[in-house]
SEBA-539491 format. One record per residue (C-alpha): residue in three letters; y, z, x. Coordinates in steps of 0.25 Angstrom, whole numbers, plus 2048, in hexadecimal, padded with zeros to 3 digits. Each point is the difference from the previous one (the first is absolute). Layout:
# residues N
REC   res    yy    zz    xx
REC   ALA     Y     Z     X
...
This chain:
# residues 613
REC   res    yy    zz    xx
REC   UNK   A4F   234   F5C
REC   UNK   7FF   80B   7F7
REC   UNK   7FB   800   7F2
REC   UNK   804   80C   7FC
REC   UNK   80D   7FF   803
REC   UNK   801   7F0   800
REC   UNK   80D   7FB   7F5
REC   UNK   7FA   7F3   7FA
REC   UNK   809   7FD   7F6
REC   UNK   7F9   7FC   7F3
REC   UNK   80F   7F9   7F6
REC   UNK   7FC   7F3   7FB
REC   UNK   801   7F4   808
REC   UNK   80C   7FB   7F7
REC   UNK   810   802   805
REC   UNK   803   806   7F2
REC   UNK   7F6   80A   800
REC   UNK   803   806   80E
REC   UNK   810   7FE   7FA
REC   UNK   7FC   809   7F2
REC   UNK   7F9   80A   808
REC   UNK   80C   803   80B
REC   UNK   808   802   7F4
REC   UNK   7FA   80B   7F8
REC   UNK   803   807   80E
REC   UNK   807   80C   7FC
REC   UNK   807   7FF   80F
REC   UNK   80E   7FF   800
REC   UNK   807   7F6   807
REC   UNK   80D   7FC   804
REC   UNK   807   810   7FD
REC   UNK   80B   805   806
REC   UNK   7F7   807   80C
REC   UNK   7FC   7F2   807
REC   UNK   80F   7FE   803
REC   UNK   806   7F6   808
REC   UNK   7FB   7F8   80C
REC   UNK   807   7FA   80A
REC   UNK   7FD   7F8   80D
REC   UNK   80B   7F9   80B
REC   UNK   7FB   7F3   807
REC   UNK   80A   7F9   80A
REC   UNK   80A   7FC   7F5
REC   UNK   7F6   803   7F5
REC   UNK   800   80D   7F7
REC   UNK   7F7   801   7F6
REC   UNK   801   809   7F3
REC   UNK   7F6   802   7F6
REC   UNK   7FD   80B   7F6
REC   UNK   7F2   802   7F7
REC   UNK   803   7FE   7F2
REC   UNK   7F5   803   7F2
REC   UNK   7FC   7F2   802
REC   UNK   7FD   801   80D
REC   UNK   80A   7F3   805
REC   UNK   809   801   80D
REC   UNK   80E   7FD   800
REC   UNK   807   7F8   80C
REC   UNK   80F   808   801
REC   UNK   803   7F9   80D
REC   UNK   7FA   7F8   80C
REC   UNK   804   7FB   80E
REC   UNK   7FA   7FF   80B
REC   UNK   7FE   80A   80A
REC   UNK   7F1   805   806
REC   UNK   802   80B   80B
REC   UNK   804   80C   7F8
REC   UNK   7F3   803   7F7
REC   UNK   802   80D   7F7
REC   UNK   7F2   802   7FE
REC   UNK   7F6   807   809
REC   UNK   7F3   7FA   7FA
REC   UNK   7FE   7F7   7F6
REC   UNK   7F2   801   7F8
REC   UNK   7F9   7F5   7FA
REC   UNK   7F6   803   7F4
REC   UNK   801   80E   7F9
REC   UNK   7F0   805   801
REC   UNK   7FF   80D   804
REC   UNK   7FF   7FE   811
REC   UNK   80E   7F8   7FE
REC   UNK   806   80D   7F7
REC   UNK   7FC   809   809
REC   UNK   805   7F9   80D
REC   UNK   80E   7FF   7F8
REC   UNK   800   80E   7FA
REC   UNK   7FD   806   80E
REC   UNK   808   7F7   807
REC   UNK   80B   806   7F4
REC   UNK   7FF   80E   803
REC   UNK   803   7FE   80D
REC   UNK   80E   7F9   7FD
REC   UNK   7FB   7F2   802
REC   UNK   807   7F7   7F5
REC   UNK   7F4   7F8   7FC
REC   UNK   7FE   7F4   7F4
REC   UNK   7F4   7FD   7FB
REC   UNK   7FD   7F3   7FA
REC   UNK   7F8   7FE   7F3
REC   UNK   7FC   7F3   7FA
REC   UNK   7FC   807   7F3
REC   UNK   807   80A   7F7
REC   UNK   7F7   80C   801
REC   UNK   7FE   807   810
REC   UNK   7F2   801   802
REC   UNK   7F8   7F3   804
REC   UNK   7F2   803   7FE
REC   UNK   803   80E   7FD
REC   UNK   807   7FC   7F3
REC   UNK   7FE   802   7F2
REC   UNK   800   7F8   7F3
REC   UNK   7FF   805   7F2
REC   UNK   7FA   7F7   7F5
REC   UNK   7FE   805   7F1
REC   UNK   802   80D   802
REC   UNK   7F9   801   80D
REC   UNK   806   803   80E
REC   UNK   7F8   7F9   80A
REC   UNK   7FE   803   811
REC   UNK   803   7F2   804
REC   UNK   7F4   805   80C
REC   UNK   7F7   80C   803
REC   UNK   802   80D   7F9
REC   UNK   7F9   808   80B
REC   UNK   80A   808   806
REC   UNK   802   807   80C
REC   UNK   80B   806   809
REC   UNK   805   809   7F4
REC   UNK   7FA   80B   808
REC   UNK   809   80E   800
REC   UNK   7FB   803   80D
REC   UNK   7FC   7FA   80E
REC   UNK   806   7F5   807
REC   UNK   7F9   7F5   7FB
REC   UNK   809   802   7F1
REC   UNK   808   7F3   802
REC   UNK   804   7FC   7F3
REC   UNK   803   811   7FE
REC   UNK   808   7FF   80C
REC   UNK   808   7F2   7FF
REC   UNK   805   804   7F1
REC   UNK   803   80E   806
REC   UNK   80A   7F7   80A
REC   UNK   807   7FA   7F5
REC   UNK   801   80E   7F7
REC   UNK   7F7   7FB   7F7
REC   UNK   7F2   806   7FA
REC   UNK   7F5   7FA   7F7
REC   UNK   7F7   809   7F6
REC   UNK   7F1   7FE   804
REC   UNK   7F4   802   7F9
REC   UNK   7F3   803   80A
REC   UNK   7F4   7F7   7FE
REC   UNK   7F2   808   800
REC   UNK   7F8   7F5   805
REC   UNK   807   7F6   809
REC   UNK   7F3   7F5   7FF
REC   UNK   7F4   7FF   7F7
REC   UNK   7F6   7F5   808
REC   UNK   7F7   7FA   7F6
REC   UNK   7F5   7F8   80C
REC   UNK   7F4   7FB   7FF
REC   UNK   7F4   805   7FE
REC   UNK   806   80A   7F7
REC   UNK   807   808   80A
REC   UNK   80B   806   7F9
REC   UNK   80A   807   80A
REC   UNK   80D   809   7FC
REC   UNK   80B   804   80B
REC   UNK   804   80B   7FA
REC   UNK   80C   805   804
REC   UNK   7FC   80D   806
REC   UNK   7F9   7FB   80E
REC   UNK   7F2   80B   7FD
REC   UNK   7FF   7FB   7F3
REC   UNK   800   7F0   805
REC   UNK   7F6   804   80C
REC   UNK   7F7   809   7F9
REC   UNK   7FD   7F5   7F7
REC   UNK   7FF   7F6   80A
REC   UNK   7F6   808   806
REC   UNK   7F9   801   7F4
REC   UNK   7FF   7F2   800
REC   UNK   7FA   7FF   80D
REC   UNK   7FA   80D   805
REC   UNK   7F9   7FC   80B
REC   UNK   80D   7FC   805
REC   UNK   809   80E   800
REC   UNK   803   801   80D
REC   UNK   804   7EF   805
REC   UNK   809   804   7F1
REC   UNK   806   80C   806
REC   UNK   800   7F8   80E
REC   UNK   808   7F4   7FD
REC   UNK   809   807   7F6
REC   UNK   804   80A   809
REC   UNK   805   7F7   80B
REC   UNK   808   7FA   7F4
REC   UNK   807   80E   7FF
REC   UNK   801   801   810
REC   UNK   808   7F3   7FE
REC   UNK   808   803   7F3
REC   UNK   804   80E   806
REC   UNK   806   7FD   80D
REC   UNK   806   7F4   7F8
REC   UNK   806   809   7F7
REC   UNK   804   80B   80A
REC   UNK   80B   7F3   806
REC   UNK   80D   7FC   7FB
REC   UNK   800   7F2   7FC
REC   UNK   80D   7F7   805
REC   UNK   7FF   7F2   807
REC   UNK   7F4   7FD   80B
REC   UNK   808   7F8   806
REC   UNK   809   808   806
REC   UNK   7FE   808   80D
REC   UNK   808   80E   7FF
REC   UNK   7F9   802   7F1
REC   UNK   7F2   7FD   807
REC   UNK   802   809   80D
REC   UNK   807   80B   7F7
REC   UNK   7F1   7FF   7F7
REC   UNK   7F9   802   80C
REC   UNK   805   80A   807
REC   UNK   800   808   7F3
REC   UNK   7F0   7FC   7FA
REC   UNK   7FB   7FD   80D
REC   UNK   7F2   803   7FB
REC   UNK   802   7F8   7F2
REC   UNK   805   7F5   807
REC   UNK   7F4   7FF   80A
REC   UNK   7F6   800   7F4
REC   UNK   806   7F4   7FC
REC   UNK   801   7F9   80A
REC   UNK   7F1   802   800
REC   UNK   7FF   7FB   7F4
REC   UNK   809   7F3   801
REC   UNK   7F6   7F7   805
REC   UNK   7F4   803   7F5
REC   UNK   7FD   7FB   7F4
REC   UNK   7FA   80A   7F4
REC   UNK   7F2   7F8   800
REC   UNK   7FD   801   80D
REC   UNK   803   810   7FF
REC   UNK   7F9   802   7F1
REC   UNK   7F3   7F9   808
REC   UNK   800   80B   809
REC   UNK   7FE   809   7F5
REC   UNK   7FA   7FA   7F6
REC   UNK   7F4   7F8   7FD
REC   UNK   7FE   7FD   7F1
REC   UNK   803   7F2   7FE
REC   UNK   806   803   7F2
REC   UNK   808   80A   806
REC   UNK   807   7F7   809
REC   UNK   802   7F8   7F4
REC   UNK   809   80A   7F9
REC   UNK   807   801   80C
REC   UNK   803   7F3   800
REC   UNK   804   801   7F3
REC   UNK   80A   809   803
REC   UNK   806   7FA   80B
REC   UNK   7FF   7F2   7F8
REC   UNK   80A   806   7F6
REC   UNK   80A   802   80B
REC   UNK   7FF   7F5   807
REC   UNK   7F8   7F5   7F9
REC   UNK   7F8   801   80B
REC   UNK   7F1   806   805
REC   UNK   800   80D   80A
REC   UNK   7FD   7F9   80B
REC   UNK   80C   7F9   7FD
REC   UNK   808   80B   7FE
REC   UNK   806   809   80D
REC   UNK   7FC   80E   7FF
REC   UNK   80E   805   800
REC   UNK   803   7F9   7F4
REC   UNK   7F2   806   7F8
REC   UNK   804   80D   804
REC   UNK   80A   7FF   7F5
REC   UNK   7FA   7F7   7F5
REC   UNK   805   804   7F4
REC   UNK   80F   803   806
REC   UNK   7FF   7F2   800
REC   UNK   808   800   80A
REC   UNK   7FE   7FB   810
REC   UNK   807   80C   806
REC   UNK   803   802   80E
REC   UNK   7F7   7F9   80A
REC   UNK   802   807   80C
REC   UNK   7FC   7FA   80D
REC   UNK   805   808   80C
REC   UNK   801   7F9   80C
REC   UNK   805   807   80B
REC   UNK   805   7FC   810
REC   UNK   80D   806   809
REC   UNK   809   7FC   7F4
REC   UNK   7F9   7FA   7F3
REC   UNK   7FA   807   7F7
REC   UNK   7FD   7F9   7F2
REC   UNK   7FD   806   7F5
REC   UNK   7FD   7F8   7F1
REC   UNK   7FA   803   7F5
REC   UNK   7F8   7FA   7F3
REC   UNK   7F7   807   7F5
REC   UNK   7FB   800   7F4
REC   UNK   7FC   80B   7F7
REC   UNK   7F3   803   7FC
REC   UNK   805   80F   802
REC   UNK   80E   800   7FA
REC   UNK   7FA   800   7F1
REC   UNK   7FA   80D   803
REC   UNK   80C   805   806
REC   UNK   80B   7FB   7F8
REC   UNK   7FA   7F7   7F6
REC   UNK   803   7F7   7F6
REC   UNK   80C   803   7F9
REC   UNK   807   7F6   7F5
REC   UNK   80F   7FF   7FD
REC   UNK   801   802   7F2
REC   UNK   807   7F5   7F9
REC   UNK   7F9   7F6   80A
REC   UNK   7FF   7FC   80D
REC   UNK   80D   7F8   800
REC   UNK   807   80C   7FF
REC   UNK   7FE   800   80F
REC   UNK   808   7F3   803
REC   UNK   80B   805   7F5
REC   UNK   801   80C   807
REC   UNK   802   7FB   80E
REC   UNK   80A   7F6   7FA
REC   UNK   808   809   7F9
REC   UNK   800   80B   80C
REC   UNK   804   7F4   809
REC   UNK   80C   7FD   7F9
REC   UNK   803   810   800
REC   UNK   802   7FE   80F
REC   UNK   809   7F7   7FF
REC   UNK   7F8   7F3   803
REC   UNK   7FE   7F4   7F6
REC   UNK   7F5   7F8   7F9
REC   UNK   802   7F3   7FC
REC   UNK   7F7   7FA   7F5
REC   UNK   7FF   7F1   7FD
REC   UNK   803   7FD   80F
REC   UNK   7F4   7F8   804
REC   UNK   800   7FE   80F
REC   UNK   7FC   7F2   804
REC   UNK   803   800   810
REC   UNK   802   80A   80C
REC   UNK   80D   7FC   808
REC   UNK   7FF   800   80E
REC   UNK   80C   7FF   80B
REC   UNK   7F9   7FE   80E
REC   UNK   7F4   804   7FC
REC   UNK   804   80C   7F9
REC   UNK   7FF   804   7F0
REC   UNK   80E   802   7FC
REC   UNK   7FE   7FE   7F1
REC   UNK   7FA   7FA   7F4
REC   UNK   802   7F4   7F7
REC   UNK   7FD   801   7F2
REC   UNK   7FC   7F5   7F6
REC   UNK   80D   7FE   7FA
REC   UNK   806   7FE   80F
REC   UNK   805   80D   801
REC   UNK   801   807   80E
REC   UNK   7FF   80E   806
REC   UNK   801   806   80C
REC   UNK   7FB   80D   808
REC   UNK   7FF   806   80D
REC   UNK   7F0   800   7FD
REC   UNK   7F7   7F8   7F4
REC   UNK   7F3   806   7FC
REC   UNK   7F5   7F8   7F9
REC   UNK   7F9   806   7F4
REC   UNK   7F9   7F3   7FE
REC   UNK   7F1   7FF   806
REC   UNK   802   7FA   80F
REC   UNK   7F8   7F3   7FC
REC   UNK   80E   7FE   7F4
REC   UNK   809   805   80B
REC   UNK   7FC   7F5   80D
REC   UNK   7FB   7F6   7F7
REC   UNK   80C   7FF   7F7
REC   UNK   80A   809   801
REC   UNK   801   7FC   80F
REC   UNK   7FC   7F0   7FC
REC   UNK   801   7F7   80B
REC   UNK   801   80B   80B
REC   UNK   7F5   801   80B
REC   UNK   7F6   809   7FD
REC   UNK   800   80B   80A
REC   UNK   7F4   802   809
REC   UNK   7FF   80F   7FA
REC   UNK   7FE   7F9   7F4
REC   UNK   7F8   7F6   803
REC   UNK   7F6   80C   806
REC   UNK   800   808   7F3
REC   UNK   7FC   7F5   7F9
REC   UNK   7F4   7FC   80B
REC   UNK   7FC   810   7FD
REC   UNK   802   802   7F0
REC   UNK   7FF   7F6   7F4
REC   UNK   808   801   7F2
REC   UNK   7F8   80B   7F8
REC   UNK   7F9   7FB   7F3
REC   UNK   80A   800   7F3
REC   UNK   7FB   806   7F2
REC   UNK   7FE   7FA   7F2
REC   UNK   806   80C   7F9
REC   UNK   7FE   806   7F1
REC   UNK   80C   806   7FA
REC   UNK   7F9   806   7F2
REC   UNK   801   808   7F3
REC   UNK   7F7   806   7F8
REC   UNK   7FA   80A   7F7
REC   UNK   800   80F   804
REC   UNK   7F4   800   7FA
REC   UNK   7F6   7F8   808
REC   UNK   802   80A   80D
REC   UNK   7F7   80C   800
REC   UNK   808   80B   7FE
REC   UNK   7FB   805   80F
REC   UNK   805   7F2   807
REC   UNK   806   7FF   80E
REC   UNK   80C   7FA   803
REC   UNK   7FC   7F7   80C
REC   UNK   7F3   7F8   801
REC   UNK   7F8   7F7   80A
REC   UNK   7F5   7F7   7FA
REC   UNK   7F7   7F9   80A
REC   UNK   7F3   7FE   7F5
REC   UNK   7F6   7FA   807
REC   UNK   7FF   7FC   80E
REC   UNK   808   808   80C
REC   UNK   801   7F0   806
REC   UNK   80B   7FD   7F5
REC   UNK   809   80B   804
REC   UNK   808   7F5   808
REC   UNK   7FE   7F4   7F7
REC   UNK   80A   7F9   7FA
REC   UNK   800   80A   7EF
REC   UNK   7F3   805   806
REC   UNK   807   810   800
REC   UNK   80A   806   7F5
REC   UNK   809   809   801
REC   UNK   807   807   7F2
REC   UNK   80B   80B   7FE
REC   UNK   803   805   7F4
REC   UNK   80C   806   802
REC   UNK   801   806   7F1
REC   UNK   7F6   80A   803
REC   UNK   809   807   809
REC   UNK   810   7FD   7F8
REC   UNK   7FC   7FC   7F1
REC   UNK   80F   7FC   7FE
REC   UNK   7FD   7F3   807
REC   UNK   7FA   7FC   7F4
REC   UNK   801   7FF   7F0
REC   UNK   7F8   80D   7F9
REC   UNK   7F3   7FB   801
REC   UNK   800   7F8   809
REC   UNK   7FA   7FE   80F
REC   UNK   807   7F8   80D
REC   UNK   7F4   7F8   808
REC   UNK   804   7F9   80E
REC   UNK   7F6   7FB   803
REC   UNK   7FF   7F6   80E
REC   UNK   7F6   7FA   809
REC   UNK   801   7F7   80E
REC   UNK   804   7F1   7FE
REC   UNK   805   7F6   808
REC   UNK   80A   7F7   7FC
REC   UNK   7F9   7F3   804
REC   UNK   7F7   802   7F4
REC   UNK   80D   7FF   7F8
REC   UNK   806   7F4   805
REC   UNK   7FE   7EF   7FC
REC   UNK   7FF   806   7EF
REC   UNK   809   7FB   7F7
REC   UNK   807   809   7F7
REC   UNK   7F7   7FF   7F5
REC   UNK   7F4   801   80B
REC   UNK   808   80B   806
REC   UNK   800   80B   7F4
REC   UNK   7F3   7FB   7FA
REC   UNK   7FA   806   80E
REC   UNK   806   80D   7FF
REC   UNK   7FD   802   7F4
REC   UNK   7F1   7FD   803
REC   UNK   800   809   80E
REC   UNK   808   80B   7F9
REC   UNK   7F6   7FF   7F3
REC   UNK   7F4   801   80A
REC   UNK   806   80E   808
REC   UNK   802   807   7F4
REC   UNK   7F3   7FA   7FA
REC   UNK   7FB   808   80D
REC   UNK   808   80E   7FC
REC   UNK   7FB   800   7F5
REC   UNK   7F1   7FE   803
REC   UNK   802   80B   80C
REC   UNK   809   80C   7FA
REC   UNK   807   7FC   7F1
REC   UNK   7F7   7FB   7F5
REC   UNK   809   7F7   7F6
REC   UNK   80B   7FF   80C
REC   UNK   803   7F0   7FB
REC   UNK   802   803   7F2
REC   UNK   80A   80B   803
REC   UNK   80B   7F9   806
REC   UNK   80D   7FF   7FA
REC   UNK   809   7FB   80C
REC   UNK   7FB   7F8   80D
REC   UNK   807   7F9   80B
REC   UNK   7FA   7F8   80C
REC   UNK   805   7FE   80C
REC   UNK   7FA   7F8   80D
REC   UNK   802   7FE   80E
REC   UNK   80B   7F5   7FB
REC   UNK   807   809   7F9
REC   UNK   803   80A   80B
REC   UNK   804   7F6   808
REC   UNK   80B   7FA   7F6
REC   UNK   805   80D   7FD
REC   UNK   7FE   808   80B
REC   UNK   801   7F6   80C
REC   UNK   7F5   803   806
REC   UNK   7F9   7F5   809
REC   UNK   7F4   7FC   7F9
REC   UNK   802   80C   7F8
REC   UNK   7F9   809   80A
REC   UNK   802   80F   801
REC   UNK   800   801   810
REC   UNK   7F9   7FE   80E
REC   UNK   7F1   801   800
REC   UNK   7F9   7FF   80D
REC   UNK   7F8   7F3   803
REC   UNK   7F5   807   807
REC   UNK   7FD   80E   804
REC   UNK   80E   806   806
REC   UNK   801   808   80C
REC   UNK   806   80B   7F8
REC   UNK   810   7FC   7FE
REC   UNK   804   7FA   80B
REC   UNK   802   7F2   7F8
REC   UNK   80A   805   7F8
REC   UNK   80F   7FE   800
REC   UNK   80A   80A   7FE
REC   UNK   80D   7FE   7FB
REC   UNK   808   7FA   809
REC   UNK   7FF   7F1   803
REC   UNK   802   7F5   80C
REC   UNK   80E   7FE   7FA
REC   UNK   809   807   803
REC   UNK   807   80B   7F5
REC   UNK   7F4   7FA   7F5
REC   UNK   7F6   80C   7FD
REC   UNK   7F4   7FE   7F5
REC   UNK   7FC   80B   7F7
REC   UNK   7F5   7FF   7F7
REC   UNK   7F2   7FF   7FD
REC   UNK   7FE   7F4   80A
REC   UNK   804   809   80B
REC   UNK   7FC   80F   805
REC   UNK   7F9   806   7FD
REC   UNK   7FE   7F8   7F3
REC   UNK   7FC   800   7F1
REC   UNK   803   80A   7F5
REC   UNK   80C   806   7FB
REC   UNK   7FF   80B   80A
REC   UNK   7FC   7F7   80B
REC   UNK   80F   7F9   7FE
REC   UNK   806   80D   7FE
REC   UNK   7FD   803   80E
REC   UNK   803   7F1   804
REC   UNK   80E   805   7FA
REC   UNK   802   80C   807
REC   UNK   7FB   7F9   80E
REC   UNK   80B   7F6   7FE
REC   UNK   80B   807   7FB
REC   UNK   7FE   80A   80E
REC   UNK   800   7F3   808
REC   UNK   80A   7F9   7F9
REC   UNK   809   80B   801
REC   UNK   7FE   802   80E
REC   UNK   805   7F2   803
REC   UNK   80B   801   7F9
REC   UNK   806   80E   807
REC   UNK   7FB   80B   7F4
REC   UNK   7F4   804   808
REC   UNK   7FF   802   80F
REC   UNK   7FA   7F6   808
REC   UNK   7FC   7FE   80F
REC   UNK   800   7EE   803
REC   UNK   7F9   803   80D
REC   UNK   7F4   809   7F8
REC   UNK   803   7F6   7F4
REC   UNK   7FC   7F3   809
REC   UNK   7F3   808   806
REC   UNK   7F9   803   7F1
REC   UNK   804   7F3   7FA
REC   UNK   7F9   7F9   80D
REC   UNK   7F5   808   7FE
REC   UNK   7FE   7FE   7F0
REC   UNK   801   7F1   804
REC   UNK   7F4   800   80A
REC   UNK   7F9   80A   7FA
REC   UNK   7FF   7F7   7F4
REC   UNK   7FB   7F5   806
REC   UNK   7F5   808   805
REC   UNK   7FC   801   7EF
């Protein structure tokens, strides 16, 4: 799971709080552009058009299911869900993406409060690159004819660790070495050492076109094109970046840091975290991992990564007006294409016929149907209750053997005064105080963006944005009454900002004029996640990726997109979840080519190579 990249959502536990802050959304609903949607069952047609409240008129029903007008339908609207329908769009796919809320987004939403425009999650950005091929928001609003204006962030971290070491990543990748090395000369060449195989990876990951891994004519085009880059990962699959930082490196604080880094992508130590991944920290985005395997007619190639070289090369870059811009842009660009989004449409069940996904069921009883149903929800939500009562698949089952549900957040959505930030601040910040043992515990690290730094329009004159959020799991939050329940996050959120006061802003407490909390609970209520988690995290030391599932399922025409699939968390990290199953989705349903023979040998091979993990 990545921190930096991580949405925990910090509305208030209350219906009418979430409610007010959907509508000051200045996103328009229910205009002339999201049209008329039909769909034919056996003597059944259904028609229904958006309107400003966001209701759904019945015109007609009988009953009829064999002839389905849409190609893919798309539960949830967070951005690996958009870019799935938007791709999927562009290629003349008629796709309807369901929304239980008002606003696209999910955890990459917005909500504005007392003048304030608040990132519902993390307001470290990648992917808005100009250049590479590792751009993915750049290139999936490109798809839709649509841009966003960027503005580039000088330092994408500033670590505050213990012992006093205090580390920036600067944006330019000499600047960030250089004082790294100043930190730890006796250590310049393991530094120079275990960086640069992060470059080796991140550079033959960015010389590949990114599309689906799960499908064979896309992977032996790769290969026959980067032999070479394709090789070096597939060396790199299998390892994991503590074992290779301990090749090069000694320094026990050192390894720490690293650590450290690769714990705000994935909430999880570098021995815990595959060297592919930790190649990009700070992408925060598991790329391509690329295992090649090759015998008289497979070849397989896959992907994963993560960027700790990406935020030299393309940086942090944040959309001004806020990070929800994303989602609206998506939505907006979607409709462009011809497609629908339906808000208010809360999907309660996956319809199967034979064992096939024909169609959803919403809450009010409500029923479409497609020729393919993609799941935006987190694979826990989707086989646990979307698919209620049915058999878990044993694919499933082996996942859930390999990874566990990442921890959640509590989450600090703040206002303050300009004043109490040096002039000099950083946008992003990583607090571990006192003992490098706390960097996994439960509150025991912090991580803080102030997004104002960078678009001071998010806020009123004067005035500062803090998000501030650390691990939690949502076992501390449950058996609390409600009085019990906000009397503890007051006193857990009192205690954090207690601490960044202490460590980085003097008279930090008294200079709040707006705070909201939010917990593990509160992500699950609203965002429907499974115990509020933000992904998969490995239950021991992975072999690399191999555990990881793609985006197709055990049941036939259901595909997963998402955080709680490859090749994970963070808003570039779904993005290519998107891209993946939009070019597989699309080859199912006759827009892409496809070979079934070739089809049947990688999907076999994903299967047993998974259960090697």
């Amino acid at each position: 799971m990545n921190l930096c990249l991580h949405n925990p959502v910090t509305c208030a536990d209350r219906s009418s709080s979430l409610s007010s802050a959907l509508k000051t959304s200045n996103y328009k609903l229910g205009t002339s552009k999201f049209g008329f949607l039909k769909h034919r069952k056996k003597n059944h047609v259904v028609a229904v058009r958006s309107v400003s409240t966001s209701t759904v008129t019945t015109v007609k029903e009988e009953t009829k299911r064999e002839s389905q007008v849409y190609d893919a339908i798309v539960i949830g609207s967070g951005i690996g869900g958009l870019v799935a329908a938007t791709q999927l769009a562009v290629k003349e796919a008629k796709v309807l993406v369901l929304e239980k809320y008002l606003i696209p987004g999910g955890s990459s939403g917005y909500y504005e409060r007392d003048g304030y425009t608040f990132d519902v999650g993390s307001s470290v950005m990648f992917g808005f690159s100009d250049k590479g091929k590792l751009n993915l928001i750049t290139q999936a609003l490109k798809a839709v004819g649509r841009e966003m204006e960027v503005i580039p962030d000088p330092t994408t971290v500033h670590f505050h660790l213990p012992n006093d070491l205090s580390v920036q990543v600067h944006r330019e990748y000499d600047e960030f070495v250089n004082e790294l090395i100043s930190k730890f000369p006796h250590e310049k060449e393991g530094i120079l050492g275990f960086y640069g195989i992060c470059w080796k990876i991140f550079n033959s990951l960015n010389s590949l076109e990114l599309k689906s891994l799960e499908e064979p004519i896309y992977l032996f085009g790769q290969f026959f094109q980067k032999p070479l880059e394709c090789l070096t990962l597939a060396y790199y699959l299998p390892q994991n970046a503590g074992d290779i930082a301990r090749k090069y490196i000694k320094d026990p604080q050192l390894l720490s840091f690293i650590d450290a880094e690769c714990f705000i992508v994935s909430t999880v130590n570098a021995l815990q975290t595959p060297m592919i991944n930790a190649s990009m920290v700070g992408f925060l985005f598991w790329a391509f991992w690329c295992l090649l395997h090759v015998s008289l007619s497979v070849q397989f190639l896959s992907v994963q990564g993560q960027v700790l070289c990406d935020r030299h090369y393309g940086g942090i870059n944040y959309p001004v007006g806020g990070v929800g811009g994303i989602a609206r842009s998506l939505a907006g660009g979607l409709v462009d294409q011809g497609s629908e989004i339906l808000y208010k449409a809360n999907v309660k069940s996956i319809i199967l016929d034979d064992g096939k996904a024909v169609g959803v069921r919403l809450a009010d009883g409500r029923e479409f149907f497609a020729k393919t149903i993609i799941s935006n929800a987190t694979r826990w939500d989707t086989f646990g209750k979307l698919l209620k009562g049915e058999k878990l698949p044993k694919e499933e089952e082996n996942f859930q053997k390999v990874y566990v549900k990442a921890p959640s957040f509590l989450s600090i959505h703040m206002g303050v005064k300009a004043e109490v930030l040096p002039p000099d601040t950083d946008c992003h910040h990583f607090v571990l105080e006192d003992d490098w043992k706390n960097l996994e515990e439960p509150y025991g690290s912090i991580f803080l963006s102030i997004p104002t730094i960078l678009d001071p329009s998010l806020a009123p004159d004067g005035r500062h944005i803090l998000h501030i959020f650390t691990t939690s799991s949502i076992e501390d939050w449950e058996g609390l009454t409600p009085k019990e329940y906000e009397a503890k996050k007051e006193e857990v959120a009192a205690g954090i900002i207690q601490r960044l006061e202490k460590k980085l802003f003097p008279g930090l407490s008294s200079s709040i004029t707006f705070k909201e909390v939010g917990t593990p609970r509160t992500h699950r209520r609203y965002l429907a996640r499974d115990k509020g988690t933000y992904g998969p995290m490995p239950r021991g030391t992975p072999k690399g990726v191999l555990g990881m599932p793609f985006n197709t399922t055990a049941i036939d025409g259901l595909y997963c997109v998402g955080d709680s699939c490859f090749p994970g968390q963070g808003v570039i990290a779904v993005a290519f979840s998107g891209v993946m199953c939009a070019h597989r989705v699309a080859a199912d349903i006759g827009l892409e080519r496809k070979s079934k023979v070739l089809d049947a040998g990688l999907l076999g091979l994903l299967g047993w190579l998974r259960t090697l993990a």
